[in-house]
ZAMARGU-4260 file (C-alpha; in steps of 0.2 Angstrom, whole numbers, plus 5000, padded with zeros to 4 digits):
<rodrens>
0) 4808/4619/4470 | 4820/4627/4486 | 4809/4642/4492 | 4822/4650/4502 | 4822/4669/4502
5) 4839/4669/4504 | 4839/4661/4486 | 4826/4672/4479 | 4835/4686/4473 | 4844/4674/4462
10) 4831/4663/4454 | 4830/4677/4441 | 4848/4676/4437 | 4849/4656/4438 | 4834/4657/4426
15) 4840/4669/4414 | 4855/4657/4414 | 4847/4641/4411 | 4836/4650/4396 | 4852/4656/4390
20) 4860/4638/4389 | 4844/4631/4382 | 4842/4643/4369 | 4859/4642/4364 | 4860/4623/4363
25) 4844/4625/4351 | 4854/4638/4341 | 4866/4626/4337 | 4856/4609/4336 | 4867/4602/4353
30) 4863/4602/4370 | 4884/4604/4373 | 4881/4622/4366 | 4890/4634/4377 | 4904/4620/4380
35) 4908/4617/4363 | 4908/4634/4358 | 4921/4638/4372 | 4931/4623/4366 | 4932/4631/4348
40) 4934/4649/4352 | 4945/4660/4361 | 4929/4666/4374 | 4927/4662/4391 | 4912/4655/4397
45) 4906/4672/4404 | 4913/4682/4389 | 4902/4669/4378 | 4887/4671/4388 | 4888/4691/4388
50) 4890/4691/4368 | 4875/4678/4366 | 4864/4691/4377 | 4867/4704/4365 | 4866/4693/4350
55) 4849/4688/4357 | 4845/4706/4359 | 4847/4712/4341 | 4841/4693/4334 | 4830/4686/4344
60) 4828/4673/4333 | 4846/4667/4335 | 4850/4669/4316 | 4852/4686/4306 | 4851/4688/4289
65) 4858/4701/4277 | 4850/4716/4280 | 4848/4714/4298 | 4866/4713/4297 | 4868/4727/4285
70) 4858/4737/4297 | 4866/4735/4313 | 4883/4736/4302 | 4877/4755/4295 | 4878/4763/4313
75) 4894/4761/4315 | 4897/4769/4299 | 4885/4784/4298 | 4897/4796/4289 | 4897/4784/4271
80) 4886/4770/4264 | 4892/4753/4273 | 4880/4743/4264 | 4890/4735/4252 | 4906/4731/4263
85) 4894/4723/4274 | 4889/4712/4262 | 4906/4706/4258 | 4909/4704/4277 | 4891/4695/4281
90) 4898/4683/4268 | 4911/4679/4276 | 4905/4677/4292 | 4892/4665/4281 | 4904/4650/4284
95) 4891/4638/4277 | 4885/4651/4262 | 4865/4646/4271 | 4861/4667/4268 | 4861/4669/4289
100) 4874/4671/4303 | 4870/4662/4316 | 4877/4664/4334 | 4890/4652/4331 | 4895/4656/4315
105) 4896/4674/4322 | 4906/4670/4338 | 4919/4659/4325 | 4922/4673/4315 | 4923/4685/4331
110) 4937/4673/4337 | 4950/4675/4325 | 4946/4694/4321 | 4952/4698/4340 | 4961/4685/4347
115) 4967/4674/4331 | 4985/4673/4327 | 4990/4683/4314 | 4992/4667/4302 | 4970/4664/4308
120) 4967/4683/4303 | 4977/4683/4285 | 4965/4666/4282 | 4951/4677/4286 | 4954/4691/4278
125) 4960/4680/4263 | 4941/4674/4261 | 4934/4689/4262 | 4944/4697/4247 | 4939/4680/4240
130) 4919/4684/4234 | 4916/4671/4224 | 4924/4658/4235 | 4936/4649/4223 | 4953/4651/4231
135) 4959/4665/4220 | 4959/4684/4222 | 4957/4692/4209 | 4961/4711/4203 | 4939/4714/4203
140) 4937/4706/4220 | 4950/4717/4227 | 4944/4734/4219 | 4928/4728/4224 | 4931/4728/4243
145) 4943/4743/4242 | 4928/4752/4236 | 4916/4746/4246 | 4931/4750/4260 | 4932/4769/4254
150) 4914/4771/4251 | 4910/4765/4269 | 4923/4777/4277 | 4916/4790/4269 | 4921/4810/4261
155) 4924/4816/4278 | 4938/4804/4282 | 4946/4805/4266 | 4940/4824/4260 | 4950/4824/4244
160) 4947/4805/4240 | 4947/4804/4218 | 4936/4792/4211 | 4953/4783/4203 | 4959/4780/4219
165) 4953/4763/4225 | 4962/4757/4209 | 4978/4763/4210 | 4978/4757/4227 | 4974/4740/4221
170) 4987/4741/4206 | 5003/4742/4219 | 4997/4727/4229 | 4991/4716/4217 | 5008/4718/4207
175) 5015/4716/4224 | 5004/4701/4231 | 5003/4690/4213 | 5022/4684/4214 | 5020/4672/4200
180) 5012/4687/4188 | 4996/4674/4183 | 4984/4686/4185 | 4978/4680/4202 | 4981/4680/4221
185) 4983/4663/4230 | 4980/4662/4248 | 5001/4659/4251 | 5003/4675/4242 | 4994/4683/4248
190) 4999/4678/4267 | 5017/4679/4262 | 5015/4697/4257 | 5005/4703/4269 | 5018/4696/4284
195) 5032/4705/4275 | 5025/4723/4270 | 5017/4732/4284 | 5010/4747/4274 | 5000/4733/4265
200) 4992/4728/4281 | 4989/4743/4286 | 4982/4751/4270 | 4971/4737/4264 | 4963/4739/4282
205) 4961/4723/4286 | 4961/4721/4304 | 4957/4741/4308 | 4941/4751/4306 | 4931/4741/4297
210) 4932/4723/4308
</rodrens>
């Protein structure tokens, strides 16, 4: 071991770093880790390393499950009741449907959200709207997430909210979104749409707020 005091205010750092690596590459079962993950993702190295330190921080165990997630989801929302939205979105994030998030799964998911082209997002957002994960949208999936979306914003942000509100909501854009009038939402409907009305992005806040 080099025992120069010139390198001695760095040991810590180079330490920290190696530990960081290591655990990473046993988060994800592969001693490429931090490569692979920088391969797949839109991060840099360092931008990867910073996210992982606070991913460590909130779960050291390098997995979170539900309501660690709903937790840490809640304070970003104190003014309603995030719980259920963050349901839907820990499920989505859930890639393998395992009932945790693990770093890479999270840093995937983180990707597309802020730096995915808009076709990655509308596939993202897509499978979140999809609950039960059979390729359709339905009217009930997307009233549920409107709702959950509503009640996580909270009265303060939408003082004069009616409980029939969600629905109507829901009513324009599925009559927009199902084309084909079956009853449900394919994923090319649903991108198609989406691409060609603006107010639809913006109101089923899809990329804003809530991500």
């Amino acid at each position: 071991m080099i025992q120069s005091e010139t390198l001695e205010g760095h040991q810590d750092i180079f330490q920290d770093s190696v530990e960081d690596e290591l655990e990473l590459s046993a988060v994800r079962h592969r001693p490429e880790g931090l490569e692979q993950l920088e391969a797949q993702t839109r991060f840099s190295r360092k931008e990867l390393q910073i996210l992982y330190r606070g991913f460590k921080n909130e779960c050291p165990s390098g997995v979170v499950n539900e309501e660690t997630f709903k937790d840490i989801y809640s304070q970003f929302f104190p003014q309603g009741d995030a719980s259920t939205y963050a349901h839907f979105l820990f499920n989505a994030f859930d890639t393998d449907h395992n009932g945790s998030v693990s770093f890479e799964d999270f840093v995937m998911g983180l990707s597309i959200l802020l730096r995915g082209t808009i076709q990655e997002k509308l596939n993202w957002a897509f499978n979140l709207y999809d609950i039960n994960k059979d390729g359709y949208i339905t009217k009930e999936e997307m009233l549920d997430i409107m709702k959950a979306i509503y009640d996580m914003m909270g009265k303060c942000t939408y003082p004069v909210l009616k409980e029939e509100t969600p629905r109507q909501h829901v009513e324009v854009f599925f009559q927009k979104m199902d084309k084909n009038k079956d009853g449900v939402v394919t994923i090319d409907e649903f991108i198609d749409c989406c691409q060609n009305d603006e107010n639809i992005m913006r109101s089923m806040h899809l990329f804003e707020n809530v991500l």
